[in-house]
C-alpha positions as CSV (number, residue, x, y, z in Angstrom):
1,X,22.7,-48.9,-18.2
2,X,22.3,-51.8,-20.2
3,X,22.2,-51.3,-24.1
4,X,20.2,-53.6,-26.6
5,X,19.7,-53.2,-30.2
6,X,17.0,-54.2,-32.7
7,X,17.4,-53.8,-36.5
8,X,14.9,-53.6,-38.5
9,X,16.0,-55.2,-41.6
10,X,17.8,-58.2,-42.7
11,X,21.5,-56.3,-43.4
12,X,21.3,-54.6,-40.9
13,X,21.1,-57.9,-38.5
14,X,24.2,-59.2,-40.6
15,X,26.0,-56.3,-39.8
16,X,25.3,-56.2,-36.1
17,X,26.2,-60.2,-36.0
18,X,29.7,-59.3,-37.6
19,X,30.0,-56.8,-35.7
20,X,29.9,-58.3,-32.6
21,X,32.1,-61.5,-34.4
22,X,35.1,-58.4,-34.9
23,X,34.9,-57.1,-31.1
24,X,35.2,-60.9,-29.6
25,X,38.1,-61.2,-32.2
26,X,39.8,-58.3,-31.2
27,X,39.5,-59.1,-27.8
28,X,40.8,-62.9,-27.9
29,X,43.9,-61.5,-29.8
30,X,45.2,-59.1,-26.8
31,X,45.8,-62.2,-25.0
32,X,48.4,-65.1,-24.8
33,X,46.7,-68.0,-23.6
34,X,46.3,-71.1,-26.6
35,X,43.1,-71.5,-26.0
36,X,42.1,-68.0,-26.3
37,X,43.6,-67.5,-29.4
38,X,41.9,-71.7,-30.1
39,X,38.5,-69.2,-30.1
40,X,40.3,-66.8,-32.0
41,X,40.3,-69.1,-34.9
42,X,37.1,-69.6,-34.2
43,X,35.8,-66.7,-34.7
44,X,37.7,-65.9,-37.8
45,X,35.8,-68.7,-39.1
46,X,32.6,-67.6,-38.5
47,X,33.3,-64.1,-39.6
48,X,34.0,-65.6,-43.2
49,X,30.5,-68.0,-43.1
50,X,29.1,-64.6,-42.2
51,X,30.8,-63.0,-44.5
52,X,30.1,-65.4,-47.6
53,X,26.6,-64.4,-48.3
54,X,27.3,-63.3,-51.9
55,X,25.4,-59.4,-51.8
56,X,27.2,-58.4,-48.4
57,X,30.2,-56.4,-49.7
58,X,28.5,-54.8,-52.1
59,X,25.4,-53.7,-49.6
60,X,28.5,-52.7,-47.8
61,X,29.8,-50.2,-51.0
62,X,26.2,-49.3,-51.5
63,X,25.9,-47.8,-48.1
64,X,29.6,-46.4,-48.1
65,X,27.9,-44.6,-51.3
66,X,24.9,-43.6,-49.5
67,X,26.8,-41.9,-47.0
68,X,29.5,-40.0,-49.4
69,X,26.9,-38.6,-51.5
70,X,25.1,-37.0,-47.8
71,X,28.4,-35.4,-47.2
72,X,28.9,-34.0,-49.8
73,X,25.1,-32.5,-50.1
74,X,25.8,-31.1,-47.0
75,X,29.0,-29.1,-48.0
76,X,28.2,-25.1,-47.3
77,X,26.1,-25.7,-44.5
78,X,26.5,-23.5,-42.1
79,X,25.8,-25.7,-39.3
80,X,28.8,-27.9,-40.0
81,X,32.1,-27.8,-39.6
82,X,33.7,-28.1,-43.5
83,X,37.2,-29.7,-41.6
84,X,35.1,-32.3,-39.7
85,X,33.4,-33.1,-42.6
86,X,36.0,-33.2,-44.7
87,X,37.2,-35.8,-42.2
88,X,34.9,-38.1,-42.1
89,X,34.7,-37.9,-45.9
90,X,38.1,-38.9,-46.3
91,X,37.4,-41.9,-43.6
92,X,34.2,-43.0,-46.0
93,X,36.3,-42.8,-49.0
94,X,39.6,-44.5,-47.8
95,X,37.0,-47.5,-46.6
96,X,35.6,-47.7,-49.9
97,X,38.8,-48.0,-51.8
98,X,40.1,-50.3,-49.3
99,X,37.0,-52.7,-49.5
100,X,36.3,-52.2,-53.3
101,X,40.4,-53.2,-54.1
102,X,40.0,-56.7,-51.7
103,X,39.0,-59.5,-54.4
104,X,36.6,-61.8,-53.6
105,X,35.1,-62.1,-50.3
106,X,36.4,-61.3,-46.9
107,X,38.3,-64.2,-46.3
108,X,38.3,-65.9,-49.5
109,X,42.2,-65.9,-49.8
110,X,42.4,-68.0,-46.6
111,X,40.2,-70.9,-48.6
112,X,44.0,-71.7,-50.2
113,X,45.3,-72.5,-47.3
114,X,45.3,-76.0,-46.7
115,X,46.1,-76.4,-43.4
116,X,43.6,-73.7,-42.0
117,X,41.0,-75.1,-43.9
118,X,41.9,-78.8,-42.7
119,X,41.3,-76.9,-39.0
120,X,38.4,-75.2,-40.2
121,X,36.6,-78.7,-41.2
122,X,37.0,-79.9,-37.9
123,X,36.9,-77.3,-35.6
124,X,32.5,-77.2,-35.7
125,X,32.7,-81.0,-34.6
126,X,32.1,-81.2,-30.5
127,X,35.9,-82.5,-29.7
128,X,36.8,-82.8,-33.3
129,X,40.4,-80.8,-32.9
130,X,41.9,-83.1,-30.6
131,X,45.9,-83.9,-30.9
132,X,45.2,-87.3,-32.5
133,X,42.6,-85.2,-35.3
134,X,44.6,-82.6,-36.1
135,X,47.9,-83.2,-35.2
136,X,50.0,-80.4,-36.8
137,X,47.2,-78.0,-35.4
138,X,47.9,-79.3,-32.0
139,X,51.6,-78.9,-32.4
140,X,51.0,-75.3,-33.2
141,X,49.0,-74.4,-30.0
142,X,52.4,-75.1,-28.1
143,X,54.1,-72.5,-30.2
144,X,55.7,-69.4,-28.7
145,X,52.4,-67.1,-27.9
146,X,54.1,-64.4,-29.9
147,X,54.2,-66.7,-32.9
148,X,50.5,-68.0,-32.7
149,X,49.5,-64.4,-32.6
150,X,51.6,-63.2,-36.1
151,X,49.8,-66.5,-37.7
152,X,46.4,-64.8,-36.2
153,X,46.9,-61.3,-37.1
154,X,48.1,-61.8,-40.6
155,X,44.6,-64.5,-41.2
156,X,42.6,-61.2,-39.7
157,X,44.4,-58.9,-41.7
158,X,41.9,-60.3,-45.2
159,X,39.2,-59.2,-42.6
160,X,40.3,-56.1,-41.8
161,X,38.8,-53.8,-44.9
162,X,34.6,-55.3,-44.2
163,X,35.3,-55.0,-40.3
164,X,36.5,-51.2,-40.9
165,X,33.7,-50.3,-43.2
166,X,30.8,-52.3,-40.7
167,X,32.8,-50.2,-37.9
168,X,32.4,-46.7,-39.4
169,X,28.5,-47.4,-41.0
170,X,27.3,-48.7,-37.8
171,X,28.9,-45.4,-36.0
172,X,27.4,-42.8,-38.3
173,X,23.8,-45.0,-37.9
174,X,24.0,-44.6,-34.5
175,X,24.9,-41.4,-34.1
176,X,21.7,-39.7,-36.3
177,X,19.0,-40.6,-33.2
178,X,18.0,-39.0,-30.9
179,X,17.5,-40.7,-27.2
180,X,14.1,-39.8,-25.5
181,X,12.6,-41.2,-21.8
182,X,9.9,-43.3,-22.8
183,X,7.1,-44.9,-20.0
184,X,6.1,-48.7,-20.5
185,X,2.5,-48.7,-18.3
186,X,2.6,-52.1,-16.8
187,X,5.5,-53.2,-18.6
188,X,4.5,-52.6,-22.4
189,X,5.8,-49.8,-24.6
190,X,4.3,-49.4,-28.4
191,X,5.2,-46.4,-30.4
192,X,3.8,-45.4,-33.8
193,X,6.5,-44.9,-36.1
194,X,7.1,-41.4,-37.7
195,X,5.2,-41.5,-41.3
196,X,7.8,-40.6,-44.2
197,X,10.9,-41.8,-42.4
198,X,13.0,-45.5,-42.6
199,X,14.0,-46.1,-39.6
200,X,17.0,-48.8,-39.5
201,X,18.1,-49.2,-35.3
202,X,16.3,-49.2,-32.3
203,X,18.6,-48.1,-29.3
204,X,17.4,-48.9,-25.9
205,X,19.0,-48.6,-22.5
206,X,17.9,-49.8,-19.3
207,X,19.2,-49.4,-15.4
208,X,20.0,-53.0,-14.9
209,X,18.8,-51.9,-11.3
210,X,15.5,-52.4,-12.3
211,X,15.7,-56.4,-13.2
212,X,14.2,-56.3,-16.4
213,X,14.7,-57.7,-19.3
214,X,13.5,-56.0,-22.7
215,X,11.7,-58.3,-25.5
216,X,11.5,-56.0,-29.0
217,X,9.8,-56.5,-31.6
218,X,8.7,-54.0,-34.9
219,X,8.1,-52.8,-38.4
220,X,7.6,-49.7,-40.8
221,X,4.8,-49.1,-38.7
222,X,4.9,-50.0,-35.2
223,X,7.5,-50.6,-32.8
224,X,6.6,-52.5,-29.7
225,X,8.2,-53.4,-26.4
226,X,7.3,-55.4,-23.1
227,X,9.5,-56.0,-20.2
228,X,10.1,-59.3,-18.6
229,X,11.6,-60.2,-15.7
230,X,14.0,-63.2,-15.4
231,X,13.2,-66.3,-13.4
232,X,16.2,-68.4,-12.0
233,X,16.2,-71.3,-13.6
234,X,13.1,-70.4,-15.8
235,X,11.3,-69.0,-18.6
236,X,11.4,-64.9,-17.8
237,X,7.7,-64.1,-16.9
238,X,5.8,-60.6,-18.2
239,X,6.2,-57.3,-15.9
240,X,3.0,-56.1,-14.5
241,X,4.5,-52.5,-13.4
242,X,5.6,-49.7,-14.9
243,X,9.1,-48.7,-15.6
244,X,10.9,-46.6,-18.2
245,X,14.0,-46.8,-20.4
246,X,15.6,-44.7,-22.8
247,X,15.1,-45.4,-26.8
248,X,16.8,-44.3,-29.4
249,X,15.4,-44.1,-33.3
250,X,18.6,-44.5,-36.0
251,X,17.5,-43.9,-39.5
């Protein structure tokens, strides 16, 4: 099954772009080659222009908040299990703290660094980190793989509190829905939404057997879907059949 995701607000979009920025990290630095961990600089980049939008860390404490404060209303239930929520209380809290101690923005202690920041002016220019550019740069791409990645790691490490926090919010979002088999009649799917409830994540999962290709769109009110089906070479063109999908509402 194929998974796609639609959020339905503005921070939530920021959050699932970082997201994704920490995974492709994380991935170029469990290997050796220079120009995989070239990318990996890369992408540390772009997780601090992501990451300097001045409200994001403290959306980020807001919602870490949010979610202690449900915890803990939930304590005596029951239903729960006080040891597994004690848990996960003690993961919210320790994210907080760590987050809420890191001055600045994620990142911003890299900014003193000369000689990343030289890279970093360059490194958006097609070309624009070649030998005769950025010479010490290219110098340290022929260092011992084992080197290049303590350099990496410890310039992640100022990333490491907001990629932790995104990483637990985004699990606990996604694990409050509740997937349901849903019929699109000649490729569309619209759905009212549920009247008194915020919904924050649209889940959906398709069987990539089926060749289609899901275009989402929606508000407070409505949430719409309508397959297409990819051309070679071309704009994907509308579905005319029916086919169904699993969708998942995270509030």
């Amino acid at each position: 099954m194929i998974l796609y995701e639609y959020p339905f607000n503005e921070r939530l979009r920021t959050y699932l772009r970082l997201e994704q920025l920490y995974r492709r990290l994380g991935e170029l630095l469990s290997r050796a080659h220079s120009i995989d961990h070239h990318f990996a600089l890369v992408t540390i980049f772009e997780i601090m222009d992501v990451a300097a939008r001045t409200d994001l860390k403290t959306d980020v404490l807001k919602d870490l908040e949010r979610h202690k404060s449900l915890l803990d209303s939930l304590r005596g239930n029951p239903d729960i299990a006080e040891h597994m929520l004690d848990q996960v209380s003690r993961h919210v809290e320790q994210c907080f703290a760590q987050l809420n101690a890191q001055n600045g923005k994620a990142g911003q202690s890299l900014t003193d660094n000369e000689w990343l920041m030289a890279v970093r002016s360059r490194i958006g220019i097609p070309g624009g980190t070649c030998g005769f550019d950025l010479p010490a740069y290219h110098a340290w791409q022929f260092h011992d793989p084992q080197v290049r990645l303590r350099d990496l790691e410890d310039w992640a490490s100022t990333l490491t509190p907001l990629g932790q926090s995104l990483q637990l919010l985004l699990k606990m979002l996604r694990e409050i829905g509740v997937p349901q088999w849903v019929a699109a009649e000649k490729g569309v799917f619209q759905q009212a939404m549920p009247p008194g409830r915020s919904f924050q994540l649209l889940r959906l999962r398709i069987d990539p057997a089926l060749n289609l290709v899901p275009e989402i769109s929606g508000n407070r009110l409505l949430v719409s879907v309508r397959l297409l089906r990819p051309e070679s070479g071309a704009k994907p063109q509308p579905c005319s059949e029916d086919a169904s999908f699993e969708v998942t509402l995270c509030s």
